[in-house]
C-alpha positions in Angstrom: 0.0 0.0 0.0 2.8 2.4 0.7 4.3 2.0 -2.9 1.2 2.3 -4.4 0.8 6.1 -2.5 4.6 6.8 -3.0 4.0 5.7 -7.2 0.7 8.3 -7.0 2.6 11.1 -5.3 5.4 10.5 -8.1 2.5 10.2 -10.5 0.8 13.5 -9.5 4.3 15.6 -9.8 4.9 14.2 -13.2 0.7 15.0 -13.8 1.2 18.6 -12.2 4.2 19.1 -14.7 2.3 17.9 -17.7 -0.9 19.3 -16.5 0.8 23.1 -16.4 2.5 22.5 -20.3 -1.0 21.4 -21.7 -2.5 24.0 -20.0 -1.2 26.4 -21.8 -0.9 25.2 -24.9 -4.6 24.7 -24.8 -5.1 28.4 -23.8 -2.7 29.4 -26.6 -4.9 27.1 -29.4 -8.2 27.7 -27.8 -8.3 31.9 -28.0 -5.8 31.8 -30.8 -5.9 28.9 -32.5 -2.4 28.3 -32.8 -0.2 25.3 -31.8 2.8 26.4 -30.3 5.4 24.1 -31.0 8.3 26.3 -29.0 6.2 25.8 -25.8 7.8 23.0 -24.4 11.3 25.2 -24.6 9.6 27.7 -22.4 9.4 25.4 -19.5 13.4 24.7 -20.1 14.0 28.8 -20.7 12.2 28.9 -17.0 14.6 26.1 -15.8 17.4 28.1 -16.8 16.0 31.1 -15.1 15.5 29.3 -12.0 19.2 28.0 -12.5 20.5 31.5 -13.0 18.7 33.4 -10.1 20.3 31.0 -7.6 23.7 30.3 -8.7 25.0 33.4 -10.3 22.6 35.9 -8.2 22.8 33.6 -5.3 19.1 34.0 -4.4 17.2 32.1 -1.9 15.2 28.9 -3.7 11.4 30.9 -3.0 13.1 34.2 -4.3 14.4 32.9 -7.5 11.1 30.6 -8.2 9.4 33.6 -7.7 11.5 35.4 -10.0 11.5 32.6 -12.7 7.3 32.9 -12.9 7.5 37.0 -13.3 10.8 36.6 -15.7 8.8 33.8 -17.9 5.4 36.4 -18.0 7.7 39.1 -19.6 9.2 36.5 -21.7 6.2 35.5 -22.8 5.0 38.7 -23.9 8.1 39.4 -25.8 7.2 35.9 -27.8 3.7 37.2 -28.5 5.1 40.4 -29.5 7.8 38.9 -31.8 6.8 35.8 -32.8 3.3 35.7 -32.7 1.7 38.5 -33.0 3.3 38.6 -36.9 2.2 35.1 -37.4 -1.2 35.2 -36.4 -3.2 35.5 -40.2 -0.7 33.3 -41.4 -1.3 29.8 -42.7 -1.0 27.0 -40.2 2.3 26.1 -42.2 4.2 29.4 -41.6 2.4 28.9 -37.6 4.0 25.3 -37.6 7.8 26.3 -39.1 8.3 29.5 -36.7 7.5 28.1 -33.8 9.4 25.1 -34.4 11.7 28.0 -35.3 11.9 29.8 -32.1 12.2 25.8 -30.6 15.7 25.6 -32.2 16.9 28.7 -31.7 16.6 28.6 -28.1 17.7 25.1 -27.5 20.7 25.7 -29.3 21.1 29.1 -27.3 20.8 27.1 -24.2 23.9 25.4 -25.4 26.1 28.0 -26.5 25.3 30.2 -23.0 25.4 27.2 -20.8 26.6 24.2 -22.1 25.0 20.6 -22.9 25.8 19.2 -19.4 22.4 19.4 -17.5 22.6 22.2 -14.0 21.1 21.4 -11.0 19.1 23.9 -8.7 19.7 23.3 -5.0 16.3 23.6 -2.8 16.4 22.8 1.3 12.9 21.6 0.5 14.1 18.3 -2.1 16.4 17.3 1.0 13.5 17.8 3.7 10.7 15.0 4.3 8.1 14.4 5.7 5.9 11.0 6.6 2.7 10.7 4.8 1.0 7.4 6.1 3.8 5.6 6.4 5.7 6.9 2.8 8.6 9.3 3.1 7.9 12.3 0.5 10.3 15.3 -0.7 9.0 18.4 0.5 9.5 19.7 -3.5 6.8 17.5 -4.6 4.5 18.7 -2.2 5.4 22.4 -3.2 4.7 21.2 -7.0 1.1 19.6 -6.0 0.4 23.0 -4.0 1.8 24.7 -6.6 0.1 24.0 -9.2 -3.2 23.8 -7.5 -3.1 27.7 -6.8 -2.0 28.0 -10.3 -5.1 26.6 -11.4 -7.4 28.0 -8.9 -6.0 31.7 -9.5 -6.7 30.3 -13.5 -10.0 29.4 -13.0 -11.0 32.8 -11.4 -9.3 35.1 -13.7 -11.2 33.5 -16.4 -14.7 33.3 -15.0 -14.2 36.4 -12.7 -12.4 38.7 -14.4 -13.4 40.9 -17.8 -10.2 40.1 -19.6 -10.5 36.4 -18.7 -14.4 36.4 -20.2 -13.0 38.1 -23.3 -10.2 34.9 -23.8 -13.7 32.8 -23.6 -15.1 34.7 -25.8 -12.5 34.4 -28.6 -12.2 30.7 -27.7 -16.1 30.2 -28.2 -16.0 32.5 -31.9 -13.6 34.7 -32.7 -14.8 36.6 -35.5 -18.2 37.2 -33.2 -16.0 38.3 -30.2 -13.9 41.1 -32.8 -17.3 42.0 -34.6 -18.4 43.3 -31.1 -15.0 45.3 -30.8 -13.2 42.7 -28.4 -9.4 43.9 -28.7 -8.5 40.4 -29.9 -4.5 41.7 -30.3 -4.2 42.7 -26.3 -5.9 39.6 -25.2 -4.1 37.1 -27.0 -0.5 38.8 -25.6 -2.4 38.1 -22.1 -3.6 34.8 -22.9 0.1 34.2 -23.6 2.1 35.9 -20.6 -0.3 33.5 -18.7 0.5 30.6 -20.8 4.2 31.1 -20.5 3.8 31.9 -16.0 2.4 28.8 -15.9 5.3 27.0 -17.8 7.4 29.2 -15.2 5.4 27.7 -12.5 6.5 24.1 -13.9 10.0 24.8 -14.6 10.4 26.5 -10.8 9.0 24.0 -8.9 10.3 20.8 -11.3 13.6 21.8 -11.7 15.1 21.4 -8.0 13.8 17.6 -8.3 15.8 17.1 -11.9 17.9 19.1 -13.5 17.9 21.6 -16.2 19.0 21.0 -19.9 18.6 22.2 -23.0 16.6 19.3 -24.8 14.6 19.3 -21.6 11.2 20.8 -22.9 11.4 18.4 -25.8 9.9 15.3 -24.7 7.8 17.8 -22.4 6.3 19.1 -25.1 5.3 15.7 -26.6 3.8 14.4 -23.5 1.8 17.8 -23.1 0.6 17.6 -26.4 -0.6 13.8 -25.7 -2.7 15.6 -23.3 -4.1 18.4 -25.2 -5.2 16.1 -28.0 -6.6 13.5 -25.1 -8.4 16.7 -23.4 -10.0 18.1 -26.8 -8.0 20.8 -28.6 -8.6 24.2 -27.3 -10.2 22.8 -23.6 -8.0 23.6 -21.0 -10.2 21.6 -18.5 -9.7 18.5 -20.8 -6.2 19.2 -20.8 -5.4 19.6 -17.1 -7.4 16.2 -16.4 -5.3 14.3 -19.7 -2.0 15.0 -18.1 -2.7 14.1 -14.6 -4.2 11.0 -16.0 -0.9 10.6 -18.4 1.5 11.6 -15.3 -0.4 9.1 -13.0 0.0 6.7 -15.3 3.8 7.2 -16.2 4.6 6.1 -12.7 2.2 3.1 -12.1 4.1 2.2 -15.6 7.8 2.9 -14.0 7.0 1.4 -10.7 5.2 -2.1 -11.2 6.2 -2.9 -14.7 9.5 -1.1 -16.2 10.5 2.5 -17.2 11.4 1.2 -20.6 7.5 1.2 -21.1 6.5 3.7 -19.1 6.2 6.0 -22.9 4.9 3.3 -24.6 1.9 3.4 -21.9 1.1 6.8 -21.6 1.0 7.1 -25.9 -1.3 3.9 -26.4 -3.7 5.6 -23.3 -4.2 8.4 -25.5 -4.8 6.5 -29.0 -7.2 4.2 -26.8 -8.9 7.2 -26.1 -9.1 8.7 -29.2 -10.5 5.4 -30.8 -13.2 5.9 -28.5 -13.5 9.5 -28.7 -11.9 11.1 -31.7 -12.3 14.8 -30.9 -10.7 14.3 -27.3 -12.8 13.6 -23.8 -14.0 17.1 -23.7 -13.3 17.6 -27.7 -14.9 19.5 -30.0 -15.1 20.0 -34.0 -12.9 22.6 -34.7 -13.0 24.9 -37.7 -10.6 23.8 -40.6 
C-alpha cells in the first residue's frame, strides 16, 4: 500500500508538470488557434531562469522561483510580440515552421550560453521529508502539488471572474463574433500568452530542483503535453489539465510495477485508446478547418 501512495505522489508531480504544459498550450490554441510548437522550450527557458537566479545571483530557492514565474510572464509577452503576433493570419504552415523555429533557436542558445551538461538547482525543501502514512515524500513535490493547484485556482478565477479572462472565452467560443463586437483580440491574446508562459514558469520552478535543467529538456515535455491536449480536446484547458494528470499518474504506475522502458509506450497507447473511443478528445470538440 505504501508503494502504491509513493507511485501516485510520483505520478501527481509528473501530472502537475504535464498538466501546467498542456495547459497552456490549450489556452494558446483555444483563443488563438495556434499550436505552439516552441512551448515545451519555455518550460526549459524557465529552468534556466530558475538555474541562474540562484547560482549566479545567489538567491534564496522561493526568491528565484518567484523570479522565474514573473521573468517567464515578460518573456512571454516578448514571444507574443515577436513571434506571434506577426504570425497570427498566417497559414497553419508558416504557424508550424516559426515556432518550431523559435524551438531551435533557443535550444541551441541554451547550449552555447550554458553548455549541454544538465545544472542542477539546490532547494532545502528536495532534502527535507516528511511521513505521509507511512511513505517518506520530498517536501518539492508537495510544493509542485500545491503549486500547481493555486495556479489553477488563480486560472479558473481570472477566467470566469475577471473581464479580460471572459474576453479569452469569448475568442475561444467564436472569434470573429467576439472582434465584430469590438473585443481587442490583439491585447488579449499577448495576455492569454504571458499567462500561458507563468504557468510553464510555474513548472520549470518547482520541477527543476527535483531534476535538472538541460537544453533538450522541454522536448519530450512538449510531446507528452501535447498527448494531453489532444486526449483533453483541442482548445479545452479543463480537458487538458485532467489528460495530463491522468498521463503523469500513469507514467509512474508504468515505471514502478512494470519497467520505465514502457512507461512512454503506456502513456502514448492511453491516448490513441482514447481517441479510438473519442476522436475529438474527452472534452473535444469540431474545430473549424
Amino acid at each position: 500500500m505504501s508503494g502504491l501512495l509513493e507511485q501516485l505522489v510520483n505520478g501527481l508531480t509528473l501530472g502537475s508538470q504535464y498538466a501546467l504544459v498542456a495547459a497552456g498550450l490549450a489556452l494558446i490554441f483555444g483563443v488563438l488557434e495556434i499550436v505552439n510548437f516552441a512551448h515545451g522550450e519555455l518550460v526549459m527557458v524557465g529552468a534556466y531562469l530558475l538555474y541562474a537566479g540562484a547560482t549566479y545571483l545567489g538567491l534564496p530557492y522561493p526568491v528565484a522561483a518567484l523570479g522565474t514565474v514573473a521573468g517567464m510572464v515578460i518573456f512571454g509577452i516578448g514571444f507574443y510580440l515577436a513571434v506571434v503576433h506577426r504570425i497570427l493570419h498566417r497559414g497553419w504552415q508558416v504557424q508550424l515552421v516559426a515556432t518550431l523555429a523559435v524551438s531551435i533557436v533557443l535550444i541551441n542558445l541554451a547550449i552555447v550560453v550554458e553548455g549541454s551538461l544538465p545544472k542542477t538547482v539546490f532547494s532545502e525543501l528536495s532534502v527535507r521529508t516528511v511521513d505521509l502514512g507511512g511513505v517518506t515524500i520530498a517536501t518539492q513535490r508537495l510544493v509542485v502539488l500545491g503549486a500547481t493547484g493555486i495556479t489553477f485556482a488563480a486560472l479558473v478565477w481570472f477566467l470566469h471572474r475577471t473581464r479580460t479572462g471572459q474576453a479569452m472565452r469569448a475568442l475561444a467560443q467564436n472569434r470573429e463574433a467576439a472582434v465584430v463586437v469590438g473585443l481587442p483580440a490583439a491585447r488579449i491574446g499577448l495576455v492569454t500568452v504571458a499567462i500561458a508562459a507563468a504557468m510553464a514558469g510555474v513548472a520549470a520552478a518547482t520541477i527543476t530542483p527535483l531534476y535538472s535543467a538541460s537544453p533538450t529538456m522541454g522536448t519530450l515535455l512538449a510531446i507528452k503535453a501535447f498527448a494531453a491536449v489532444i486526449m483533453g480536446g483541442f482548445g479545452n484547458v479543463t480537458g487538458a489539465v485532467l489528460s495530463g494528470f491522468v498521463l503523469g499518474i500513469s507514467e509512474a504506475l508504468a515505471i514502478g510495477y512494470i519497467s520505465s522502458a514502457y512507461a512512454d509506450v503506456i502513456v502514448f497507447s492511453i491516448m490513441i485508446a482514447v481517441l479510438l473511443v473519442r476522436p475529438h478528445g474527452l472534452f473535444g470538440r469540431v474545430v473549424r478547418a
